[in-house]
C-alpha positions as CSV (number, residue, x, y, z in Angstrom):
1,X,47.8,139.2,33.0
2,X,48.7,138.8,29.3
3,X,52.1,138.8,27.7
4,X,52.7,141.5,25.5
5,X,53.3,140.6,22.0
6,X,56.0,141.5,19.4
7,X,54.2,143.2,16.6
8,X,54.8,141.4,13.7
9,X,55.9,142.7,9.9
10,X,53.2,142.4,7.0
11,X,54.1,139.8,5.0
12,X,54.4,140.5,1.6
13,X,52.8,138.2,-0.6
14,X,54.6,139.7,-3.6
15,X,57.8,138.2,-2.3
16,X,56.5,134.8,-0.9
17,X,54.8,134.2,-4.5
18,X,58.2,135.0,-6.1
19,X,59.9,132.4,-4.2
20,X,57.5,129.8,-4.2
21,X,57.4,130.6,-8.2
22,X,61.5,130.3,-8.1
23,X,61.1,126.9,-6.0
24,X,58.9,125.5,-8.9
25,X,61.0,126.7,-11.8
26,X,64.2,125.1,-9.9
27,X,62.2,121.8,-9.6
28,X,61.2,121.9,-13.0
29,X,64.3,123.1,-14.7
30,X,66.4,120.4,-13.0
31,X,64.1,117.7,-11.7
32,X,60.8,117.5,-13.8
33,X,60.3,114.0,-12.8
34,X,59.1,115.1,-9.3
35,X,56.3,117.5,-10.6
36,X,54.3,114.3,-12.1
37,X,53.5,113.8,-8.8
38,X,53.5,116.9,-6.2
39,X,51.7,114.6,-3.8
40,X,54.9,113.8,-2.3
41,X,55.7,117.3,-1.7
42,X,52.4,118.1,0.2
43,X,53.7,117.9,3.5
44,X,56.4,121.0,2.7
45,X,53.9,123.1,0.8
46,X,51.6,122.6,4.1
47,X,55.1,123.9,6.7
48,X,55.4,127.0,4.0
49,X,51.5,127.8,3.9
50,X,51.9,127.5,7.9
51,X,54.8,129.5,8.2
52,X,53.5,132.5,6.1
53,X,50.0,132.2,8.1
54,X,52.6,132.8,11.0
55,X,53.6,135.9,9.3
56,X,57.2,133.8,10.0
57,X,59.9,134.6,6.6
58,X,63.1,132.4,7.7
59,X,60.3,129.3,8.6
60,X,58.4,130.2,5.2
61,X,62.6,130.2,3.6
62,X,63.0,126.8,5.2
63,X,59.8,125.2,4.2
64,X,60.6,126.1,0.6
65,X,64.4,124.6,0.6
66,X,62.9,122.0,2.2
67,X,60.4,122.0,-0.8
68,X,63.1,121.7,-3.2
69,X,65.2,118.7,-1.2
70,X,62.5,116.6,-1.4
71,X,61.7,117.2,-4.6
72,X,65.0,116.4,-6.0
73,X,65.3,113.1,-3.6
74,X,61.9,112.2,-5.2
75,X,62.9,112.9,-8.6
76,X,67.1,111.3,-8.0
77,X,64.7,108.1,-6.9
78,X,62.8,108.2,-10.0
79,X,66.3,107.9,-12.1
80,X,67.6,105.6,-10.0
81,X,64.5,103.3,-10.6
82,X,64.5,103.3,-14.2
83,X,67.9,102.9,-14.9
């Protein structure tokens, strides 16, 4: 016997785009340092492209404040280094 499954919502692309779009323009604004090098970053672009695969919003939200955290950490290390 199979479980049933909770039908999911569509996810809106619209809105996912907008906030990743928001994410970059908060990095950029306030930490440009970190978008020399988005390598650093891959690892919580790679938990948001999962969590929207998932159809999953508040894991897709977390990815992207996570996103942003380590982007400022990486750029705060950055100033800390050259000063």
């Amino acid at each position: 016997m199979t479980a049933v499954r909770k039908p999911t919502e569509p996810w809106d692309c619209e809105w996912a785009a907008e906030l990743a779009g928001d994410a970059l323009k908060y990095l950029g604004r306030n930490y440009p340092e970190c978008l020399e090098n988005l390598r650093a970053l891959d690892q919580y672009e790679e938990e948001a492209h999962q969590a929207a695969t998932r159809g999953d919003r508040d894991g897709y939200l977390e990815a992207l404040r996570s996103f942003c955290r380590a982007g400022r950490d990486a750029a705060l290390e950055i100033r800390k280094g050259a000063a």
